[in-house]
Backbone atoms as SQL, in Angstrom:
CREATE TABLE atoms (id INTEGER PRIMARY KEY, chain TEXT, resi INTEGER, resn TEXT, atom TEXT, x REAL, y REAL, z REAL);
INSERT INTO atoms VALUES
  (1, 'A', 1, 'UNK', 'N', 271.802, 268.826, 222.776),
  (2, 'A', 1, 'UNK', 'CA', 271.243, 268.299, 224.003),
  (3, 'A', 1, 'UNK', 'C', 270.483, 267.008, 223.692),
  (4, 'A', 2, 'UNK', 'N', 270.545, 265.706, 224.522),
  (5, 'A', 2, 'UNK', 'CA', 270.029, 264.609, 224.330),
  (6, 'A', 2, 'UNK', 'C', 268.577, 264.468, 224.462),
  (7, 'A', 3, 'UNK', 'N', 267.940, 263.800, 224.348),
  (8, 'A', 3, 'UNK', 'CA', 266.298, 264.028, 224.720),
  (9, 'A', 3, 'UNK', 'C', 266.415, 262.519, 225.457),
  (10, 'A', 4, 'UNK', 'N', 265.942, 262.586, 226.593),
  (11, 'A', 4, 'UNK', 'CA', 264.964, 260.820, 226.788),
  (12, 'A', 4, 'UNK', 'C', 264.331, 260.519, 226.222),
  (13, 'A', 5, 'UNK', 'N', 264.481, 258.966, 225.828),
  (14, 'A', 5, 'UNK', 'CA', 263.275, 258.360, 225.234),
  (15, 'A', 5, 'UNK', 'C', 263.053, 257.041, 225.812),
  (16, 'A', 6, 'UNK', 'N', 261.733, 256.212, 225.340),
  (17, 'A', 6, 'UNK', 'CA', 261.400, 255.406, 226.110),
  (18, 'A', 6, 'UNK', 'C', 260.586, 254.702, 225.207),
  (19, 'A', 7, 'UNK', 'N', 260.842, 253.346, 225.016),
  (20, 'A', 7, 'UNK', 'CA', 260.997, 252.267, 224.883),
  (21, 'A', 7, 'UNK', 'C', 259.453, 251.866, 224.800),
  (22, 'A', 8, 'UNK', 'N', 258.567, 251.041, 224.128),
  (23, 'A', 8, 'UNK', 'CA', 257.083, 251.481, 223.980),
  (24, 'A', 8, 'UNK', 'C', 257.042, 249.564, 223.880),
  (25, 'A', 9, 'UNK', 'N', 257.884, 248.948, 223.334),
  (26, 'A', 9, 'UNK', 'CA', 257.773, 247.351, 224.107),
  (27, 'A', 9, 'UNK', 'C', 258.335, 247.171, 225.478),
  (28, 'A', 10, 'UNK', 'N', 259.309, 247.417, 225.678),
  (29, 'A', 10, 'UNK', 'CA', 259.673, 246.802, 227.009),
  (30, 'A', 10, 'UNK', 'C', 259.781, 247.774, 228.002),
  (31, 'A', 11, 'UNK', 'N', 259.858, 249.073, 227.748),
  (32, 'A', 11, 'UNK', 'CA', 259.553, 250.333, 229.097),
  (33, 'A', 11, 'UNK', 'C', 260.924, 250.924, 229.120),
  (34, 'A', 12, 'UNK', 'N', 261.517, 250.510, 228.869),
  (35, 'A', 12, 'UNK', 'CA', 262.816, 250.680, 229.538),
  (36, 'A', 12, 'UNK', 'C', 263.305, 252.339, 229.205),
  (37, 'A', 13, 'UNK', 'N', 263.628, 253.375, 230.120),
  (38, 'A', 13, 'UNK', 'CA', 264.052, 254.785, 229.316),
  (39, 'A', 13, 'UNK', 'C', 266.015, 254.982, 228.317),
  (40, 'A', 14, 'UNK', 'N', 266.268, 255.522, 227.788),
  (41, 'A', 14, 'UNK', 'CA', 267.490, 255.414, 227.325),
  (42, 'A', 14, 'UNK', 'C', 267.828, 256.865, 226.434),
  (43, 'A', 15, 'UNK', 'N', 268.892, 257.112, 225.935),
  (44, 'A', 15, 'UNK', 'CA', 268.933, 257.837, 225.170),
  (45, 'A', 15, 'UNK', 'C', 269.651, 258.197, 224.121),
  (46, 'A', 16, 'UNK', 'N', 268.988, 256.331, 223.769),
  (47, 'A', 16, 'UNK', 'CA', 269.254, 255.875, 222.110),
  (48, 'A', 16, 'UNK', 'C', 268.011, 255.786, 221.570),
  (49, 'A', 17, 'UNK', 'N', 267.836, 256.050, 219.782),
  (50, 'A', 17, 'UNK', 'CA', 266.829, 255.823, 219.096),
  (51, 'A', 17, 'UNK', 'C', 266.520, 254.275, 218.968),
  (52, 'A', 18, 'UNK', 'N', 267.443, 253.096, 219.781),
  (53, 'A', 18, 'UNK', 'CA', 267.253, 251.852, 218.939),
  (54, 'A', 18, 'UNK', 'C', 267.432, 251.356, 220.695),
  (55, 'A', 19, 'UNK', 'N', 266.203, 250.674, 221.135),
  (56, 'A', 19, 'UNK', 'CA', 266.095, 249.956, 222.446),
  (57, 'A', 19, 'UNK', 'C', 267.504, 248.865, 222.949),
  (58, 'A', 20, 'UNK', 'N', 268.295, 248.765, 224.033),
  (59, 'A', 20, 'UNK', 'CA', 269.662, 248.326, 223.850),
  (60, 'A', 20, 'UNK', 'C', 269.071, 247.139, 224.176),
  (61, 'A', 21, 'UNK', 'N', 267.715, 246.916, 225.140),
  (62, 'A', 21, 'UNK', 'CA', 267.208, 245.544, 225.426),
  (63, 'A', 21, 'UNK', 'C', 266.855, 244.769, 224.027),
  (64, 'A', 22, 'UNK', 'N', 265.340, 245.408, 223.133),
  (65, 'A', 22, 'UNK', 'CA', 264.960, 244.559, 222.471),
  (66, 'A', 22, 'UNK', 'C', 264.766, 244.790, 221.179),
  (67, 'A', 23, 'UNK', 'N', 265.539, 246.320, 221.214),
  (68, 'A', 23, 'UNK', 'CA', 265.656, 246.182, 219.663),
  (69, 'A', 23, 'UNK', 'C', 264.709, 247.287, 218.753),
  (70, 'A', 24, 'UNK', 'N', 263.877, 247.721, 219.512),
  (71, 'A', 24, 'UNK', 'CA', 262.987, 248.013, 218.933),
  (72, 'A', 24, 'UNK', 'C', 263.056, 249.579, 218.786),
  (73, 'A', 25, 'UNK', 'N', 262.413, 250.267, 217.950),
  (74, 'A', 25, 'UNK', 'CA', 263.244, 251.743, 217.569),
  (75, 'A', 25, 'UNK', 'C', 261.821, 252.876, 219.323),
  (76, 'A', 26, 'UNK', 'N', 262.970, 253.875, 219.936),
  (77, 'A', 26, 'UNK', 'CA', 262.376, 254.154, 221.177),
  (78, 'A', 26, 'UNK', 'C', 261.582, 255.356, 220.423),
  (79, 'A', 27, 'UNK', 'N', 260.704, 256.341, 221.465),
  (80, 'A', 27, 'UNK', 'CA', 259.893, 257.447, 220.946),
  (81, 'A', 27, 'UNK', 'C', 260.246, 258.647, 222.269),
  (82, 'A', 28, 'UNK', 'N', 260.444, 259.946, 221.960),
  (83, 'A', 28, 'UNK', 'CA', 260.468, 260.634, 222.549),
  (84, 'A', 28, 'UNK', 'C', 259.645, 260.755, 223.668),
  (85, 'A', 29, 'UNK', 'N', 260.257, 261.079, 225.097),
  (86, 'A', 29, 'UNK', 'CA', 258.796, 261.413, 226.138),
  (87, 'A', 29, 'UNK', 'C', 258.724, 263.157, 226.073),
  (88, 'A', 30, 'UNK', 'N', 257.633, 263.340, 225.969),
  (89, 'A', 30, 'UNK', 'CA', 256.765, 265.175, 225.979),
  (90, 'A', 30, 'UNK', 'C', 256.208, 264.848, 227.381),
  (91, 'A', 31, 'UNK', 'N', 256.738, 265.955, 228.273),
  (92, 'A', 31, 'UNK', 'CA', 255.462, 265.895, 229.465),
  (93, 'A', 31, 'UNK', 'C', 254.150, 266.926, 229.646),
  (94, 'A', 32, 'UNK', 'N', 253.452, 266.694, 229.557),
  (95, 'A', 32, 'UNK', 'CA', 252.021, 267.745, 229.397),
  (96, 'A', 32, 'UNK', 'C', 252.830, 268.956, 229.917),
  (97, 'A', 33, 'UNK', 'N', 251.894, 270.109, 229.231),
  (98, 'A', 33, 'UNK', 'CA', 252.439, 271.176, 229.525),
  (99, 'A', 33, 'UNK', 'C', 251.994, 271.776, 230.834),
  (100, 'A', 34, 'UNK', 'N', 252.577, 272.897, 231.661),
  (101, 'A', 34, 'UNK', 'CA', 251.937, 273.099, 232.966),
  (102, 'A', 34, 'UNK', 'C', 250.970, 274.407, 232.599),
  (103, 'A', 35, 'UNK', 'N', 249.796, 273.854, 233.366),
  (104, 'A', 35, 'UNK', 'CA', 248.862, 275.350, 233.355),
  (105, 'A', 35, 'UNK', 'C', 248.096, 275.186, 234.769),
  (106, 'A', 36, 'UNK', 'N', 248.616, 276.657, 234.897),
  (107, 'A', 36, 'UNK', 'CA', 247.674, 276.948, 236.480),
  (108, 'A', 36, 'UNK', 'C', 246.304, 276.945, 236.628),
  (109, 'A', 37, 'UNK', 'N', 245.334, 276.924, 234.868),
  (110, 'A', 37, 'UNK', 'CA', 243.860, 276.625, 234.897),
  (111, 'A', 37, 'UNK', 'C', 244.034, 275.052, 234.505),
  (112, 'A', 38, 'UNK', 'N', 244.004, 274.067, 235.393),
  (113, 'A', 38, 'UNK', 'CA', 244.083, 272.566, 235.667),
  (114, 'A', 38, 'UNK', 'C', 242.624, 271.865, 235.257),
  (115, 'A', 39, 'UNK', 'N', 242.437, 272.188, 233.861),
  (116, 'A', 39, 'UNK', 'CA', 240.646, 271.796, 233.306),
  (117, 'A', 39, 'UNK', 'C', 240.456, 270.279, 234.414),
  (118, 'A', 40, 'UNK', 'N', 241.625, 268.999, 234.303),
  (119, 'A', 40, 'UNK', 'CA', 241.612, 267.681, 234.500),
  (120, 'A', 40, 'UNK', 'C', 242.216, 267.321, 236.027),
  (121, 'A', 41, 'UNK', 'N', 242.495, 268.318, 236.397),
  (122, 'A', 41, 'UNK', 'CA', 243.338, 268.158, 237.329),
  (123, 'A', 41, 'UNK', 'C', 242.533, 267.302, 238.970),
  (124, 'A', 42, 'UNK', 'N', 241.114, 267.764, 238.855),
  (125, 'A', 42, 'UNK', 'CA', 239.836, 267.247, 239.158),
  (126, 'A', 42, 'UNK', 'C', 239.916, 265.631, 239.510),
  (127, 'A', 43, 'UNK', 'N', 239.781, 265.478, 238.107),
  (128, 'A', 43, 'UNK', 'CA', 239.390, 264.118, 237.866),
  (129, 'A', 43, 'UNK', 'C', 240.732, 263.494, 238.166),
  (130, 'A', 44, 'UNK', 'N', 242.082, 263.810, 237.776),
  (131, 'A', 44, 'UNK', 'CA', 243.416, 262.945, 237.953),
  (132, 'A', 44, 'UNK', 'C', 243.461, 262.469, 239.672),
  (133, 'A', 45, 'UNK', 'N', 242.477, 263.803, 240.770),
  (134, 'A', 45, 'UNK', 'CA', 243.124, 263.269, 241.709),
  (135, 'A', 45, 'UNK', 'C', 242.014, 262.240, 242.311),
  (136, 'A', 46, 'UNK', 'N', 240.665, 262.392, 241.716),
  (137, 'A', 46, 'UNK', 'CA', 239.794, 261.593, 242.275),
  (138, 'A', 46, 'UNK', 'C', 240.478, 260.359, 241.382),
  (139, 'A', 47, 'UNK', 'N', 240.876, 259.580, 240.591),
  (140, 'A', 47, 'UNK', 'CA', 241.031, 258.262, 239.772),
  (141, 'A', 47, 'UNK', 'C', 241.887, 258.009, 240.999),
  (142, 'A', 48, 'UNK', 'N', 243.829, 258.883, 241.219),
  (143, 'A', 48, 'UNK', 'CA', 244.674, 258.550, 242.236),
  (144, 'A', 48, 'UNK', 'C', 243.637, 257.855, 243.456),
  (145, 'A', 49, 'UNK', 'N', 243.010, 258.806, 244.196),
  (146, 'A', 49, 'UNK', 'CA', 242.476, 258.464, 245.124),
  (147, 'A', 49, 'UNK', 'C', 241.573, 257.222, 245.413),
  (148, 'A', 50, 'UNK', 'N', 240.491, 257.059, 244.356),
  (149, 'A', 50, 'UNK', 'CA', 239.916, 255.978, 244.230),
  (150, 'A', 50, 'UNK', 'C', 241.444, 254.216, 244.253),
  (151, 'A', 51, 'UNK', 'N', 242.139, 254.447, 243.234),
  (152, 'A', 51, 'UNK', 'CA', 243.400, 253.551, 242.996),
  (153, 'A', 51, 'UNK', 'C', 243.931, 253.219, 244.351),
  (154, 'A', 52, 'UNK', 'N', 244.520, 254.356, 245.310),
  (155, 'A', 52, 'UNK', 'CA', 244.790, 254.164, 246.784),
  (156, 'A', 52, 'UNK', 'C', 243.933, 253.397, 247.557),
  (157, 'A', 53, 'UNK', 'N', 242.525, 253.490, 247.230),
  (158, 'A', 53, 'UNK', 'CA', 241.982, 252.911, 248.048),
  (159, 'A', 53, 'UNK', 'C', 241.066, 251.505, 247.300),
  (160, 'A', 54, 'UNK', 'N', 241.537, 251.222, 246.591),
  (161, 'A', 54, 'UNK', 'CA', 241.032, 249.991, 246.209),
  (162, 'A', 54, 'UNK', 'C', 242.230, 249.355, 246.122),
  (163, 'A', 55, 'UNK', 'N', 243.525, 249.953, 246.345),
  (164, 'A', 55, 'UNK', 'CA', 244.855, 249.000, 246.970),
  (165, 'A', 55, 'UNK', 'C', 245.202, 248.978, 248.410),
  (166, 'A', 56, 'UNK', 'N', 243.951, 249.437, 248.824),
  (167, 'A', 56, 'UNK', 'CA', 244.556, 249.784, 250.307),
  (168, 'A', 56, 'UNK', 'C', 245.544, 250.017, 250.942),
  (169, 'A', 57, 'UNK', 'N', 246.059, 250.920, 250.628),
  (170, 'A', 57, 'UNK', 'CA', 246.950, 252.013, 250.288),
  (171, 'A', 57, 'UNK', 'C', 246.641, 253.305, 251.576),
  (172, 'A', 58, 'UNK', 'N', 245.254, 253.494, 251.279),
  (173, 'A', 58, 'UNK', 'CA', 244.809, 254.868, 251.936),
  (174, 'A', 58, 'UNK', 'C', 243.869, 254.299, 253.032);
């Protein structure tokens, strides 16, 4: 099975070890693991929220 990876100069996702844009060798993405006790989960939505509204957005 392939893994995504992603590209840490130019962003780009792929799923080659060697960036097809710039060359540069990519790194696996891990996504946090899920837990129903959310220690941060707090703070992630007050930062979102604050961000919405200093783009006026919200």
């Amino acid at each position: 099975m392939k893994e995504i990876r992603k590209c840490k100069n130019c962003g780009i996702y792929t799923f080659k070890e060697i960036c097809p844009i710039c060359g540069n060798k990519t790194s696996r993405i891990i996504p946090p693991k899920f837990s129903p006790d959310d220690k941060w989960g707090n703070y992630r939505r007050k930062m979102k929220k604050e961000t919405l509204y200093k783009n006026n957005i919200l």
